[in-house]
TORKOL-4160 file (C-alpha; in steps of 0.2 Angstrom, whole numbers, padded with zeros to 4 digits, m for minus):
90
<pt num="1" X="0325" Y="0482" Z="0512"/>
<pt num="2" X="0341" Y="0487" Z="0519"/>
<pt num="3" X="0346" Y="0505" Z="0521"/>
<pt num="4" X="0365" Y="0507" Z="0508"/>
<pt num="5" X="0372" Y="0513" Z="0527"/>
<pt num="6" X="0369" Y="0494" Z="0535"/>
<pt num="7" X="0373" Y="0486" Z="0517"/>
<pt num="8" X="0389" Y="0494" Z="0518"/>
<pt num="9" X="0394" Y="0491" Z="0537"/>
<pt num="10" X="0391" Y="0474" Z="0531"/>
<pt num="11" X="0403" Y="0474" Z="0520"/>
<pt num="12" X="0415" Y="0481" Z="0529"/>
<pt num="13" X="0412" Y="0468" Z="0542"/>
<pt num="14" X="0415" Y="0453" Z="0529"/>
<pt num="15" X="0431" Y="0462" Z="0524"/>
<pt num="16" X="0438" Y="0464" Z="0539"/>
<pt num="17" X="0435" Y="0445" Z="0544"/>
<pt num="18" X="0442" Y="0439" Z="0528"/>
<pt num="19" X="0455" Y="0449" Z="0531"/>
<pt num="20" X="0457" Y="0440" Z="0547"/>
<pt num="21" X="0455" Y="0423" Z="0543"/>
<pt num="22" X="0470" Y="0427" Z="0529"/>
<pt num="23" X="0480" Y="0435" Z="0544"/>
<pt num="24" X="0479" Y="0418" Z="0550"/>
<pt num="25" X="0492" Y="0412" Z="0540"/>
<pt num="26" X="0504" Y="0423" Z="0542"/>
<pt num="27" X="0510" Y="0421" Z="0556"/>
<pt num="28" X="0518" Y="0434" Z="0571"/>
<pt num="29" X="0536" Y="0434" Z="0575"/>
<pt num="30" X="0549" Y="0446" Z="0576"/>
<pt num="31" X="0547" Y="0465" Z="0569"/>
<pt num="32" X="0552" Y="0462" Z="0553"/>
<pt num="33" X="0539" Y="0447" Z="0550"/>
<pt num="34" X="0526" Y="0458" Z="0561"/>
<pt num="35" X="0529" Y="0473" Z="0550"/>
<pt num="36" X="0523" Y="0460" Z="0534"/>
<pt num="37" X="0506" Y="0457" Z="0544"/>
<pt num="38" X="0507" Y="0477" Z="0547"/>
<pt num="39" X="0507" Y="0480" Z="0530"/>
<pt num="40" X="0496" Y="0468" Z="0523"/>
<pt num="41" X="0482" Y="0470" Z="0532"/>
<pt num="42" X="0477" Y="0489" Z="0526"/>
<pt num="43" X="0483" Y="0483" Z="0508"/>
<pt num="44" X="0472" Y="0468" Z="0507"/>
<pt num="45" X="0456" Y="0481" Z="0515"/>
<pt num="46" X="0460" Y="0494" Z="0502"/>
<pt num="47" X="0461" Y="0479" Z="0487"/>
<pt num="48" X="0443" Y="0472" Z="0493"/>
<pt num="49" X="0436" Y="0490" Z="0494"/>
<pt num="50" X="0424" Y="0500" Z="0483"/>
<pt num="51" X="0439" Y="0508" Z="0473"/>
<pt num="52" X="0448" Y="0494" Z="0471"/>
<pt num="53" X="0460" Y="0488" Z="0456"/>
<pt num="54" X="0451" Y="0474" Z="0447"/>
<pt num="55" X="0458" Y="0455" Z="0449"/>
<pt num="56" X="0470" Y="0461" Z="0463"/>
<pt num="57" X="0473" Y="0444" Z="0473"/>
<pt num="58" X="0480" Y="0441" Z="0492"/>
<pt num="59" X="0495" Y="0433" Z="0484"/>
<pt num="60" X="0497" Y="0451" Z="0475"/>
<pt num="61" X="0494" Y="0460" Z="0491"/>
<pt num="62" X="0507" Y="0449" Z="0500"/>
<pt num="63" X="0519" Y="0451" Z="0487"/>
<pt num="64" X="0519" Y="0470" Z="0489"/>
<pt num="65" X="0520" Y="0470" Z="0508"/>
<pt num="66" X="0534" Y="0458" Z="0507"/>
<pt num="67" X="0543" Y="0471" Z="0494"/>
<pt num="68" X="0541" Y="0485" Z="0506"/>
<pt num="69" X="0545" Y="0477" Z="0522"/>
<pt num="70" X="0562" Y="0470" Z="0511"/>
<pt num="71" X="0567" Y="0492" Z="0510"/>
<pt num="72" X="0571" Y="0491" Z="0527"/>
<pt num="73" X="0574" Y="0473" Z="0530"/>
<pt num="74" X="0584" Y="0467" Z="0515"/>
<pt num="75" X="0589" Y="0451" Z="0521"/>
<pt num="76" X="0571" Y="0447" Z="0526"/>
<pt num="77" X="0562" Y="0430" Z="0523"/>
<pt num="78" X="0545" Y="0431" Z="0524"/>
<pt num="79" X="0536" Y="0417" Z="0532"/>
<pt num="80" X="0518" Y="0412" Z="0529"/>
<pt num="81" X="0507" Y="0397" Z="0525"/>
<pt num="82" X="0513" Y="0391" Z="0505"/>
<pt num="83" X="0498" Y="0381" Z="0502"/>
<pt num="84" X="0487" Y="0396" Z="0507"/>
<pt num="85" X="0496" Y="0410" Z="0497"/>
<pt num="86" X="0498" Y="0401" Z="0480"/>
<pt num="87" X="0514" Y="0412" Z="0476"/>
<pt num="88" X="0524" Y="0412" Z="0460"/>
<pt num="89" X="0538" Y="0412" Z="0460"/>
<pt num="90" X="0550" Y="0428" Z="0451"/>
């Protein structure tokens, strides 16, 4: 039986990578478009952790850090991969 100490760097683990592999398509670029993948990686951690919000989704996550990186980059356009990030639109 695993000890709750390695069951939970485990999952910590499998957060971090599917946190990753979403930071895939989003891609780097200037600051303002590095400032959206700044933001949505601790977002997206926090949304997949313990005390997490129920039915939070990556596109709700991106949505958010798009909004925040817009407060100091108002004519920002966010770039990120449309088929991956099912996002409605407004």
């Amino acid at each position: 039986m695993k000890s709750k100490i390695t069951e939970a760097k485990n999952k910590h683990k499998e957060m971090i990578e599917q946190v990753n592999e979403e930071l895939k398509h989003i891609p780097r670029g200037d600051e303002s478009q590095n400032l959206l993948r700044g933001y949505y990686q601790p977002l997206r951690l926090n949304s997949l952790g313990k005390k997490a919000k129920p039915n939070i989704t990556k596109e709700d996550i991106l949505l958010e850090s798009i909004e925040a990186v817009k407060k100091d980059y108002p004519e920002y356009i966010p770039q990120y991969d449309t088929k991956f990030f099912m996002v409605k639109n407004k």
